[in-house]
C-alpha positions as CSV (number, residue, x, y, z in Angstrom):
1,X,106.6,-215.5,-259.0
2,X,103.3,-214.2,-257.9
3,X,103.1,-212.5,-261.1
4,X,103.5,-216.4,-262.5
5,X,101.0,-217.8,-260.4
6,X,98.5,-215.5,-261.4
7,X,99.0,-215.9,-265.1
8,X,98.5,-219.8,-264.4
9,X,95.3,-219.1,-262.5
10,X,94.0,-216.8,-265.3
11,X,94.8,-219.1,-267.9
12,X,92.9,-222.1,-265.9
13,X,89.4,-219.7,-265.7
14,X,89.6,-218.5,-269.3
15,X,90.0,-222.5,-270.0
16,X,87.5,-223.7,-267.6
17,X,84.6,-221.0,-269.1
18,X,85.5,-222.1,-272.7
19,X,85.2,-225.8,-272.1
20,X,81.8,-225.4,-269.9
21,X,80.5,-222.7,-273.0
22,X,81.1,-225.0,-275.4
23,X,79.1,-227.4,-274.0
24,X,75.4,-228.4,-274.4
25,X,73.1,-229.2,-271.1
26,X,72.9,-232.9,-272.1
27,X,77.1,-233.1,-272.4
28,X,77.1,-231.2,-268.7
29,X,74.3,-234.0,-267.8
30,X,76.4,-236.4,-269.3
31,X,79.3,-235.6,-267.7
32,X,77.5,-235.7,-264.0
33,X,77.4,-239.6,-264.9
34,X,81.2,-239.3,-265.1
35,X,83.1,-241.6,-262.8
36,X,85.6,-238.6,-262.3
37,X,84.9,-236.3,-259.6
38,X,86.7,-234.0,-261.5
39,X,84.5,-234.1,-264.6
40,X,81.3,-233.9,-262.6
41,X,82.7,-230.6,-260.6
42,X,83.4,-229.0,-263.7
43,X,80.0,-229.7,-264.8
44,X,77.8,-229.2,-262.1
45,X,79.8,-225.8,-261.7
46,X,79.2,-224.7,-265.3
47,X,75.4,-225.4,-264.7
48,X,75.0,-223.7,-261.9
49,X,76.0,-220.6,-263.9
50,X,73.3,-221.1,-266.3
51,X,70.7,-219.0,-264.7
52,X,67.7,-218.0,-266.6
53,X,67.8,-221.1,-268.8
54,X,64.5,-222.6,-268.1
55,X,65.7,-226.1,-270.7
56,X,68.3,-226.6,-268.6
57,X,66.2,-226.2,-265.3
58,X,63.7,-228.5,-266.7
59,X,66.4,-231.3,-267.9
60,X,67.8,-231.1,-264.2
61,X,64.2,-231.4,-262.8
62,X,63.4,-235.0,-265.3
63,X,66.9,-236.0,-263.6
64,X,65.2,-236.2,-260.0
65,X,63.9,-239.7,-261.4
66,X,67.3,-240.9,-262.7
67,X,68.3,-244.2,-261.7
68,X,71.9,-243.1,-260.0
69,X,71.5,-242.0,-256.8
70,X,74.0,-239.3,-257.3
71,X,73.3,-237.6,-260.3
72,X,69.5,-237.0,-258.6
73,X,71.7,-235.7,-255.4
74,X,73.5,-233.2,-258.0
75,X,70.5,-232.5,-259.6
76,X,68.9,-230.8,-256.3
77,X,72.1,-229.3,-255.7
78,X,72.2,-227.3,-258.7
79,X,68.4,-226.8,-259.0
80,X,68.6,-224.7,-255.7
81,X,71.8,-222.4,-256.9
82,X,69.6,-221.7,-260.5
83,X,66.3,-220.0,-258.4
84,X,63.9,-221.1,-260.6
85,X,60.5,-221.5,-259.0
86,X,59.4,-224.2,-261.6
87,X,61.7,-226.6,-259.3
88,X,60.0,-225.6,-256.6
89,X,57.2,-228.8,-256.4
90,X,59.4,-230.9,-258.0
91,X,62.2,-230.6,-255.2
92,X,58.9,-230.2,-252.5
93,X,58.1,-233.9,-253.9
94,X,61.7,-235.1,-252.9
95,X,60.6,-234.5,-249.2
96,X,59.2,-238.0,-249.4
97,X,62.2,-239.6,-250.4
98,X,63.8,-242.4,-248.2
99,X,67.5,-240.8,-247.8
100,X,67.3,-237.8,-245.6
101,X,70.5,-236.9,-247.0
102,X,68.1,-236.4,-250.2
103,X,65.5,-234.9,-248.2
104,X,67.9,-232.7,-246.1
105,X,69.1,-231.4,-249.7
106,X,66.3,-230.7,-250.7
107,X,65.4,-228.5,-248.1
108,X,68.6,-226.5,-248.5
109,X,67.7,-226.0,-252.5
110,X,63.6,-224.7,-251.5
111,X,65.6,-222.2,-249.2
112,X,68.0,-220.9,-251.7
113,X,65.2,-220.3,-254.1
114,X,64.1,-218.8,-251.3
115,X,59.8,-218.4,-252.9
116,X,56.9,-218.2,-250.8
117,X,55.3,-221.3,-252.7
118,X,58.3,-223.3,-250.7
119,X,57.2,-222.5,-247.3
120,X,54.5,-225.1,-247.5
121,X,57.0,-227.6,-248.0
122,X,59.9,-226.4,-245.5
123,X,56.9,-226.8,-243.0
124,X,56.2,-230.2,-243.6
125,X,60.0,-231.1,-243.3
126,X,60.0,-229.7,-239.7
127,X,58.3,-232.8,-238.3
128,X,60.6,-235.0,-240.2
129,X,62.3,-237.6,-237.9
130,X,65.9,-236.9,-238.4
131,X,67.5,-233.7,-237.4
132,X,69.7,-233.0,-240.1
133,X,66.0,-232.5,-242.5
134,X,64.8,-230.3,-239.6
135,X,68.0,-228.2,-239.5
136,X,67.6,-227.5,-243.1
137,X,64.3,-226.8,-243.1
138,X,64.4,-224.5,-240.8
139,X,67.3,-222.6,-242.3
140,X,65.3,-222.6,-245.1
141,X,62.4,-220.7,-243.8
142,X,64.8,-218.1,-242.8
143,X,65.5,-217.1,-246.3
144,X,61.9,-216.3,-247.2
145,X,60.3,-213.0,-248.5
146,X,60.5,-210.6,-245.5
147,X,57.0,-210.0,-246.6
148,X,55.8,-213.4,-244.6
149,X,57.9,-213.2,-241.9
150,X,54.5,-213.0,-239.7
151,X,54.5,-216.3,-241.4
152,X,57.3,-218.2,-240.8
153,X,58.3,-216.5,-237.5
154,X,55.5,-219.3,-236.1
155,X,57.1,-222.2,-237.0
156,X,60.8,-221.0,-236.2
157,X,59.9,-220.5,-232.8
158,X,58.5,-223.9,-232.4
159,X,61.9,-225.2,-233.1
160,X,63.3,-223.4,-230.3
161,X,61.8,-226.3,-228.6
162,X,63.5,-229.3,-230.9
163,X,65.3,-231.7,-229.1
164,X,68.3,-231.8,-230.9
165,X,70.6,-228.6,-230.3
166,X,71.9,-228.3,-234.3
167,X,68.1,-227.6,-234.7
168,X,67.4,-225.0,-232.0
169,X,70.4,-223.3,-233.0
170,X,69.6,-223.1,-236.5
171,X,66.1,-221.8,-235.5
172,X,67.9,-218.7,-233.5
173,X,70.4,-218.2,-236.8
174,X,66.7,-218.1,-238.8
175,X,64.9,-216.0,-236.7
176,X,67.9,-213.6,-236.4
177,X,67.6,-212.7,-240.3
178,X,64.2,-211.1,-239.7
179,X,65.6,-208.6,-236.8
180,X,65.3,-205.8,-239.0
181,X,62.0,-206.2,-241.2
182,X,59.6,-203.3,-240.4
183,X,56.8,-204.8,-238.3
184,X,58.1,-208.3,-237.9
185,X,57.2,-208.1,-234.1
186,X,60.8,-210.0,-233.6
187,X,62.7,-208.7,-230.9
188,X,65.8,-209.4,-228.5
189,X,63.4,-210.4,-226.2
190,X,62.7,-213.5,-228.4
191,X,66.1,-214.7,-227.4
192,X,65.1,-215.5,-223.5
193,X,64.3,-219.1,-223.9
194,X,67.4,-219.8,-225.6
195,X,69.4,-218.2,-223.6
196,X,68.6,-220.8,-220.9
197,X,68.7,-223.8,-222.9
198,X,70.8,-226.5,-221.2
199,X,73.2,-226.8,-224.5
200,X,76.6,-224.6,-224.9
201,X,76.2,-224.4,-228.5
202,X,72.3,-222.8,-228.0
203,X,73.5,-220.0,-225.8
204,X,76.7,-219.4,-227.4
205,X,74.4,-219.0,-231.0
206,X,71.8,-216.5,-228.8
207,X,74.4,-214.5,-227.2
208,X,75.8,-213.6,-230.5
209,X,72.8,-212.8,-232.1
210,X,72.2,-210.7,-229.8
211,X,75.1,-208.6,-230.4
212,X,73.9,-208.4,-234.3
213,X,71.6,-205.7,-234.3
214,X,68.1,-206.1,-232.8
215,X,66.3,-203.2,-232.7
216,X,65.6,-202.9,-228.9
217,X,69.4,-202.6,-227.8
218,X,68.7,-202.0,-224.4
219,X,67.0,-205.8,-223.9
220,X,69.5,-207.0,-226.0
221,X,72.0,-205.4,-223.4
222,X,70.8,-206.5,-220.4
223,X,70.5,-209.8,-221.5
224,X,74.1,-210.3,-222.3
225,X,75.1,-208.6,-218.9
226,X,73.4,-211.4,-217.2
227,X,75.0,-213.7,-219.6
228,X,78.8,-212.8,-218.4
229,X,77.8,-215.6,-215.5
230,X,77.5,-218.3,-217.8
231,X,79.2,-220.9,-216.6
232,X,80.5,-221.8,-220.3
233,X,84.1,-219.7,-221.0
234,X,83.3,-219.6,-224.2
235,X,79.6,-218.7,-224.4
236,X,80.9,-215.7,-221.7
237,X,84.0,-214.4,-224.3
238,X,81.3,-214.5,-227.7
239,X,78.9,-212.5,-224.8
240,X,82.0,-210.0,-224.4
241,X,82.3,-209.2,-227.7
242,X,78.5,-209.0,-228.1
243,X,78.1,-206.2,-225.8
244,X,81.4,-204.5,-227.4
245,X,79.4,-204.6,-231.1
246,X,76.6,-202.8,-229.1
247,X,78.9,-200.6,-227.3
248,X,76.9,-200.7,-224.7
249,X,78.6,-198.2,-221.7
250,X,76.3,-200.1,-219.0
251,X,78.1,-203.2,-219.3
252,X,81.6,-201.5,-218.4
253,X,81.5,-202.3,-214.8
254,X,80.4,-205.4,-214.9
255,X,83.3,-206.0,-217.1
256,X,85.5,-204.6,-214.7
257,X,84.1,-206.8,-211.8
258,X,84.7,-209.9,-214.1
259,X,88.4,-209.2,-214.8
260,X,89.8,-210.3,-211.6
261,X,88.4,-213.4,-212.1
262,X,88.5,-213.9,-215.7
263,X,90.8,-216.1,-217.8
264,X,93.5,-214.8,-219.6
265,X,91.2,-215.1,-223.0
266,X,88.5,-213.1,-221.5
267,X,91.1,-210.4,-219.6
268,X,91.7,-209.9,-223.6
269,X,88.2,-209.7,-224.8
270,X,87.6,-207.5,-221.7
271,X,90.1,-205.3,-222.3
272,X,89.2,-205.1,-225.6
273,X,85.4,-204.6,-225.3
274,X,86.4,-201.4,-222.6
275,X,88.6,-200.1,-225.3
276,X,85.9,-200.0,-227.7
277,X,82.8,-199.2,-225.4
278,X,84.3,-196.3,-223.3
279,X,87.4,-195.3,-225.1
280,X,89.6,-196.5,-222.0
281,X,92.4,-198.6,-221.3
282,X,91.9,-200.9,-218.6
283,X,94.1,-202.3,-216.3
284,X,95.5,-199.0,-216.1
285,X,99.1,-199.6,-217.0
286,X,101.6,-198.6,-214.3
287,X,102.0,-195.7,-216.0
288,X,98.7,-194.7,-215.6
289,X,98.9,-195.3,-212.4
């Protein structure tokens, strides 16, 4: 049967990538206009694929003035998965737009291209008045060159700050892919503020960032030791596993100490985290004992 299925599946892809290669760029265009989602997947998948085709990047870029609101909303979409830093201004441009779906989009496409020229304009969308724009942007400036990380590490910090938690937890996420460029200057230490920011979400996102790899383990340790009092269950489990990732043998009796008041989730994670850390099985089975 599986054998069956897999036949089925085969056949599908082999059909799929003959129908979108025997297709122009103004038939895939075409087809975005279709009324069937179906039709429109198919094509907005096939153009993705069509990297390196600077025709078909510039036919989706002219489609940013089309009168249907969702062929322009495809049109970013796409534009962003091709890389091409011709769309760069172009999609920059559709920061002013009214939606901030669009301008959200937008955002997400200047990140995945992921060029220097689209810091400029992932700046500007930082100050934009809804959060969802600022989320993206800021994601998006954490896919920039590691070269200009001296850069951009500025302006995610500030949104450490933002008022909406999405955003300041984005920001950490950001700042995070940077931990291990060569002279970046980012360090564990960078995660203090967060870790004291009044949202769950904020200190749930630091404490496992923290267990990712910075470079100064030690901080990063310390930090999560203190964490193990937050008074969020699951922002204290995702610090557990943290300090397992670092294996960091400091932390074992403070695990210990925990246990006897710990939930039956964390007594898991704890005993797990001991296991890993110091090779030991704790509780001590009667056994043991």
């Amino acid at each position: 049967m599986l054998k069956n299925i897999s036949i089925v599946l085969l056949s599908f892809m082999l059909s799929f990538l003959i129908w979108g290669c025997s297709k122009s760029t103004d038939e895939l265009i075409q087809d975005l206009r279709s009324n069937s989602s179906r039709e429109r997947t198919k094509a907005g998948v096939t153009l993705m694929g069509r990297h390196g085709d600077h025709e078909t990047v510039q036919k989706l870029i002219d489609l940013l003035d089309d009168k249907d609101e969702r062929v322009v909303f495809i049109a970013i979409q796409i534009l962003g998965s091709l890389a091409d830093t011709s769309a760069i201004k172009p999609l920059g441009d559709m920061l002013d737009h009214p939606d901030p779906d669009f301008r959200a989009r937008a955002c997400y496409s200047l990140g995945s291209i992921g060029h220097e020229s689209a810091i400029h304009y992932l700046v500007k969308a930082l100050d934009d008045p809804d959060s969802g724009v600022r989320h993206d942007a800021v994601t998006g400036l954490g896919y920039m060159p590691h070269s200009y990380v001296r850069e951009t590490a500025g302006y995610i910090y500030k949104m450490f700050r933002d008022e909406a938690d999405s955003v300041r937890a984005a920001a950490i996420h950001s700042l995070y892919n940077y931990r291990n460029v060569k002279n970046s200057g980012i360090t564990s230490a960078d995660m203090a503020i967060t870790l004291n920011d009044k949202s769950d979400l904020v200190r749930y996102v630091s404490v496992q960032a923290l267990g990712g790899g910075f470079a100064d383990t030690t901080t990063a340790g310390d930090f999560l030791i203190e964490m193990l009092k937050d008074e969020n269950k699951y922002v204290r489990i995702e610090t557990i596993i943290s300090l397992q990732k670092l294996k960091y043998e400091k932390a074992v009796p403070s695990l210990k100490e925990m246990y006897d008041t710990a939930t039956v989730d964390e007594e898991y994670a704890i005993s797990e985290a001991i296991k890993i850390i110091a090779d030991e099985t704790f509780p001590p089975s009667l056994e043991d004992s």
